[in-house]
C-alpha positions, 0 to 999 in steps of 0.5 A: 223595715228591711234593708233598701237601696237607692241611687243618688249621683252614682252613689248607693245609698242603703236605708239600714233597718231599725234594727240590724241584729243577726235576722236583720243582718242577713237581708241586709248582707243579701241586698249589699252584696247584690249592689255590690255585685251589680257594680256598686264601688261608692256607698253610704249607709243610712243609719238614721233609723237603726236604733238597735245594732249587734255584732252581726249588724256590724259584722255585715258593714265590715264585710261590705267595707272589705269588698268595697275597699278591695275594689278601691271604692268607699263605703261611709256612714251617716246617721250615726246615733245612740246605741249604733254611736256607741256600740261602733265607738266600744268596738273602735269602728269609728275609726274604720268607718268614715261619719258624715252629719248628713247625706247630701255631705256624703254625697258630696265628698264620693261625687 
């Protein structure tokens, strides 16, 4: 499954992939930085299917939150589960990143 977009009220919305490894990570660094480029300050990044994340999959998100952050925009997580939940917490993400229980609480608190 690669990497899609999606806009709910002004907020970009990117469907991570199963797995977001280093093959993965390029796609999905492709598709964000296009969003970003394009405008894109508010993001959530859907992590409900990713079952599978390595350093390169967070190397992508960090890179993402430095560009989206750099323009005084945010960028939080939902979806967060498993491996992902634990390979975030090892690395200590969990306190960079902002974790949301659904999408629609996402939203909400970018809106």
């Amino acid at each position: 499954m690669p990497t899609t977009t999606r806009q709910r009220d002004n907020v970009t919305v990117v469907d991570a992939p199963a797995t977001l490894d280093f093959n993965a990570s390029k796609d999905f660094a492709a598709v964000t930085d296009n969003e970003f480029v394009n405008g894109a300050t508010k993001f959530i990044i859907n992590l409900a299917s990713t079952q599978l994340i390595d350093s390169s999959g967070v190397g992508s998100m960090v890179k993402l939150y430095k560009n989206v952050r750099s323009c005084r925009g945010n960028l939080v997580l939902v979806g967060v589960h498993g491996q992902v939940k634990a390979i975030l917490r090892l690395l200590r993400m969990d306190r960079t990143f902002t974790y949301y229980d659904s999408e629609d609480a996402a939203v909400a608190a970018l809106s």
